[in-house]
N, C-alpha and C positions, 0 to 999 in steps of 0.2 A: 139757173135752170133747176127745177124741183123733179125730182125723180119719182115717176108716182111708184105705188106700193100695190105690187099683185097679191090678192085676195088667195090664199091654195085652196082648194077644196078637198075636204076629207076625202077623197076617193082618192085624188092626185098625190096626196103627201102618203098615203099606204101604198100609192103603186113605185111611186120612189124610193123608200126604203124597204118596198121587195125587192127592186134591180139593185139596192146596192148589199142587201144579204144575198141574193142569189152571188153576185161577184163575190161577196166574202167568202159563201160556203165552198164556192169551184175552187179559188187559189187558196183556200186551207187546206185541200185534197191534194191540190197540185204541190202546196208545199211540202207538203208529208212526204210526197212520193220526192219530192227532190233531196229530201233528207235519209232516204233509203239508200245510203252509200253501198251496203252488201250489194243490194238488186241492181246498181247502179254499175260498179265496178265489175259484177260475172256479165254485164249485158255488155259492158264494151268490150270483156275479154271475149266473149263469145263472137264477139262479130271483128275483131281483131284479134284471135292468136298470135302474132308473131310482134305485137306492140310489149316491149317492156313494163313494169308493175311503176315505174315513173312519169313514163310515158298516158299510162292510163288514167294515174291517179291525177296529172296534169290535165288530162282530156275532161275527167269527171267534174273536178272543180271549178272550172270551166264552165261547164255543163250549169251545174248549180247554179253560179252567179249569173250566168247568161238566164237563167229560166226566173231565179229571183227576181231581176228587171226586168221580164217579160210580166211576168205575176204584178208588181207595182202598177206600170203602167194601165195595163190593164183593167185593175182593179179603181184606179184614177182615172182612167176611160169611161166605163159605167156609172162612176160616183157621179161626173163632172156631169154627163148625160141625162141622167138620172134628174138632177138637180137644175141641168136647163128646160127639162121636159116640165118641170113643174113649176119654172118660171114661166111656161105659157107659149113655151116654142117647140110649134109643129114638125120643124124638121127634125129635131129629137127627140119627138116621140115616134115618128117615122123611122130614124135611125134603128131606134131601142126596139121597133114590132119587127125591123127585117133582124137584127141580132137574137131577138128572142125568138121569133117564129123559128130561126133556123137553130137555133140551143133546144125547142121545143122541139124540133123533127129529129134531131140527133137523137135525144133522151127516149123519144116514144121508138126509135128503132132503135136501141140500144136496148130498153126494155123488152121490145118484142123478141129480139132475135137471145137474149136469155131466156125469154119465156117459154119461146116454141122449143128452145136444145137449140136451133142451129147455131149458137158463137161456138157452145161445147163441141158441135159438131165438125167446125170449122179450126179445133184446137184451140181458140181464143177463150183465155180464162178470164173470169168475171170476180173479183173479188167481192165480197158483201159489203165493203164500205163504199166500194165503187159505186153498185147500186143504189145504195141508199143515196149516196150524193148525188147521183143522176137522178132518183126517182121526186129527192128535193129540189133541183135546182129547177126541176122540169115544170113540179107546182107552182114555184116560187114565180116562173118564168109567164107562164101562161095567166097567172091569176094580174102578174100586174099588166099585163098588155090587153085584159080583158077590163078592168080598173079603168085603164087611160081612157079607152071608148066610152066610157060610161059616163065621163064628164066630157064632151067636146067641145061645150060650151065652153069652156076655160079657154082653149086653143081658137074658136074662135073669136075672143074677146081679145087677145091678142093680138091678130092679125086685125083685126081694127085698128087696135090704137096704133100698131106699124106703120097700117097703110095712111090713118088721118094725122099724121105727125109729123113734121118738117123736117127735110133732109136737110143734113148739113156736110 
């Protein structure tokens, strides 16, 4: 049985490896911040006084390793998506618009409420690299899911050959 060979269209291979740099730049951020053991160690102690300095230091490593396979997966989640969406499959690019649209509403309120003062106002401190990664991933996010639209044609050429093709 010959496997036919989907054709990508320039618009679909730049909205692809927008979602899989928007997922690189989020969990390089997230990594960072899970290698801030100082930040990490006063927030456990802060929310547990009475835990021992081995007890914590048990908790935080933990912590790490658990967020480091959260971050993998994740990042192999988008890639894998990414890469079926530009095989020509509607349900992941549907997946990737409800992901990104909702990565896009977090960022633009994220931004806003730094903008206006209320996070300052609310005690919630905003660090400048936070921003910038939010204010990137936000682009990154919104430009490929406006990308994907702009070829549908590809996604309907697909569901053709699905539907005209022989189940087995």
């Amino acid at each position: 049985m010959a496997r036919q060979v989907t054709v990508v269209p320039k618009l679909i291979d730049v909205a692809r490896w927008l979602w899989i740099a928007s997922a690189c730049v989020g969990m390089l951020r997230f990594v960072a911040q899970l290698f801030d053991r100082e930040m990490l160690v006063s927030e456990a102690r802060r929310q547990n006084p009475a835990m021992s300095q081995d007890q914590i230091d048990a908790g935080v490593n933990g912590g790490v390793l658990f967020g480091l396979v959260i971050a993998v997966a994740v990042l192999v989640a988008y890639t894998r998506l990414a890469n079926t969406m530009a095989r020509g499959r509607n349900w992941a690019r549907i997946v990737l618009t409800v992901l990104g649209g909702a990565s896009v509403a977090f960022g633009l309120f994220r931004l806003g409420a730094w903008g206006s003062g209320a996070a300052a106002s609310l005690g919630v401190e905003m660090q400048p690299v936070d921003l910038a990664v939010t204010a990137v991933t936000t682009v990154l996010d919104a430009s490929a899911i406006v990308l994907m639209y702009r070829v549908s044609a590809h996604f309907a050429k697909r569901v053709a050959v699905d539907t005209d093709s022989p189940r087995t």
